[in-house]
C-alpha positions in Angstrom: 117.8 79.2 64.1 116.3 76.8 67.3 117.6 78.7 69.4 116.6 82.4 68.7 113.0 80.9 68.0 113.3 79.6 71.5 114.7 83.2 72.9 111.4 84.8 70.4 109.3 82.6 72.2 110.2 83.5 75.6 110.0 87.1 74.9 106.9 87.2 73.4 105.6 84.5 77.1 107.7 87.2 78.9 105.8 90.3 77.7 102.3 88.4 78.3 102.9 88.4 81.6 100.5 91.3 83.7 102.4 92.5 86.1 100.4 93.2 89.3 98.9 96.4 90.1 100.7 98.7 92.7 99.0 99.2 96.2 98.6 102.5 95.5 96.6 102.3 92.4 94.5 99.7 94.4 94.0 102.4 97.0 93.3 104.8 93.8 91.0 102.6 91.9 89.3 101.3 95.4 88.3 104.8 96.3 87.0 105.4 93.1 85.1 102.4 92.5 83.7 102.6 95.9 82.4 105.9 96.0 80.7 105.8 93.1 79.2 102.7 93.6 78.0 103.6 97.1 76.9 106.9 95.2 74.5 105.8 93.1 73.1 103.3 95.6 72.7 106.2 98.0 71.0 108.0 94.8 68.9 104.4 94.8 68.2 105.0 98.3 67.0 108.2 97.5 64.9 107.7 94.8 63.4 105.1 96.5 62.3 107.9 99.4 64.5 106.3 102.1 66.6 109.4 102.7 66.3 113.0 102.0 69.7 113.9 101.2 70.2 114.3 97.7 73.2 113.7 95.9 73.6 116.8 94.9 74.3 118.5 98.4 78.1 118.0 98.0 77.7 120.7 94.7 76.0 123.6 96.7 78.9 125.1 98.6 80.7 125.5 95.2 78.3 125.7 92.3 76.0 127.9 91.2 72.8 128.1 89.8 69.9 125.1 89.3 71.5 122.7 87.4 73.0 121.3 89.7 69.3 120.0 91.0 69.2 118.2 87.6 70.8 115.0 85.9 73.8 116.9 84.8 74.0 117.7 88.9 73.6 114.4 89.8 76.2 112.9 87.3 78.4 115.4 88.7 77.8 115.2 92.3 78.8 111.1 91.8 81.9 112.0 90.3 82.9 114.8 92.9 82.2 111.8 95.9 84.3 109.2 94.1 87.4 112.0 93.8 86.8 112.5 97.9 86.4 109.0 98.1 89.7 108.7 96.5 91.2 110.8 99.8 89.4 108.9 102.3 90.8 105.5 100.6 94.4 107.0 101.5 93.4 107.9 105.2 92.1 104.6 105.8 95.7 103.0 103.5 98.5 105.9 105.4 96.2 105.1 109.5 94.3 101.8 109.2 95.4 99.4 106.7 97.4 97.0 108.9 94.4 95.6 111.1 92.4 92.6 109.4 89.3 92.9 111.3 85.8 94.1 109.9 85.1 96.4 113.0 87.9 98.9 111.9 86.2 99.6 108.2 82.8 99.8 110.4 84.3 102.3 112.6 86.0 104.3 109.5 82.3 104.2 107.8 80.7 106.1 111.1 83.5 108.1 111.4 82.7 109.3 108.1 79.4 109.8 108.5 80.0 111.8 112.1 82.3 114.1 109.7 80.0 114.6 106.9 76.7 114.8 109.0 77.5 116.7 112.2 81.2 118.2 111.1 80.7 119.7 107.9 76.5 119.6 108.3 76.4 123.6 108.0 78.5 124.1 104.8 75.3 122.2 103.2 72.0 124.4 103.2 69.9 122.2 102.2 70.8 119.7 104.5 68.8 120.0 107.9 71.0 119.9 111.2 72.0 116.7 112.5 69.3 116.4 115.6 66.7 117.4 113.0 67.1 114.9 110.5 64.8 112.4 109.6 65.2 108.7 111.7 64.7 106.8 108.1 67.3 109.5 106.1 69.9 108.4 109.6 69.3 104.8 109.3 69.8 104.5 105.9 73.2 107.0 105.5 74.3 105.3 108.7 74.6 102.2 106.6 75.8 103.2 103.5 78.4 105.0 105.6 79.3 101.4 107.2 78.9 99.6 104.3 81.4 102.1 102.1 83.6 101.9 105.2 83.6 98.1 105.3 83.8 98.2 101.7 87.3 100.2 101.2 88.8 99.1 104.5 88.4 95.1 103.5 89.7 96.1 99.9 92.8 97.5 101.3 93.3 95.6 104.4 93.1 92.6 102.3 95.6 93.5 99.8 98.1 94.8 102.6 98.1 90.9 104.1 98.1 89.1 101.1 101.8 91.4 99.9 103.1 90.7 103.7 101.7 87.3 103.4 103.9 86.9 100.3 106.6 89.0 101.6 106.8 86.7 104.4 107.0 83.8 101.7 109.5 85.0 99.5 111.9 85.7 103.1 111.3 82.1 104.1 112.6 80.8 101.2 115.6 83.1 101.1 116.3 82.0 104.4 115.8 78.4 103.3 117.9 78.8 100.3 120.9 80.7 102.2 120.7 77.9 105.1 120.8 75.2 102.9 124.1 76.5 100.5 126.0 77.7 103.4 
C-alpha cells in the first residue's frame, strides 16, 4: 500500500510540473503582446495630439465604409497590428535572434518604420506622404517604432541565449558525466 501511495504521489508532483513554453509560442505570444500593447499606446499618443496617424489607417486599403473611423475600427485596427506584429516577431526570430545587443531591435524598430512610412505610405490615403508629415507625428512613430522594435527583439534575443545558455549547461555536464565513467 506504501508504495503505490508513494508512486500516486509522484504522479500527481509529476503532472504539476509546467513544462516550459516553446520558442515559437514565445515568438507567437511576443508578437501579439507587443503589438497591441505598442497599439494602444500609439492610440495614447494619438489621443493625446502627438501624432496624426490614426489607428485605423491599417483598415482603409481593405474595409469599407465609416466604421472603421469609430471604436469598433479602432478595436479592430489593434487587433489587425498585433496579427502583423505576429509576422514581424518571426522576421526578427528566422534573421536576427542570435545577436544580444539593443542596437539590432533599434535597428529592426526603424526598419519598420522606413517600411510602413515610406514603403507602403501610398496604399494608406489618409496618411500624408512621408516628406509631408508632421515633425511631432515623425518623432513620436519614430519611437514607438524603436521602442516596439527593442521591445520584441530583447524578448526573443533573450530567450534564444538563455536555451543555448542552458543547452551549453546540459552538454557540459554530459561531457563531465561521460569523462568521469569512462
Amino acid at each position: 500500500m506504501s508504495n503505490d501511495n508513494q508512486k500516486n504521489n509522484s504522479e500527481k508532483k509529476e503532472s504539476k510540473i509546467v513544462k516550459p513554453m516553446s520558442f515559437i509560442a514565445l515568438v507567437i505570444w511576443t508578437g501579439i503582446f507587443g503589438g497591441v500593447f505598442w497599439a494602444i499606446i500609439g492610440y495614447i499618443a494619438y489621443y493625446l495630439n502627438f501624432t496624426d496617424i490614426r489607428l485605423n489607417v491599417i483598415l482603409e486599403p481593405w474595409a469599407l465604409g465609416d466604421w472603421k473611423r469609430r471604436g469598433l475600427g479602432t478595436s479592430i485596427s489593434i487587433g489587425v497590428i498585433g496579427v502583423f506584429s505576429i509576422a514581424a516577431a518571426f522576421i526578427y526570430y528566422l534573421l536576427l535572434r542570435k545577436f544580444k545587443k539593443i542596437w539590432v531591435g533599434i535597428g529592426f524598430g526603424l526598419v519598420l518604420f522606413v517600411l510602413v512610412f515610406i514603403v507602403l505610405n501610398p496604399i494608406f490615403p489618409s496618411m500624408d506622404p512621408f516628406l509631408k508629415i508632421k515633425r511631432d507625428t515623425l518623432i513620436t512613430s519614430v519611437c514607438l517604432y524603436v521602442l516596439y522594435g527593442v521591445f520584441v527583439g530583447y524578448t526573443i534575443s533573450y530567450e534564444e541565449n538563455e536555451i543555448r545558455t542552458k543547452n551549453l549547461k546540459h552538454r557540459k555536464s554530459n561531457s563531465t558525466i561521460s569523462n568521469s565513467e569512462g
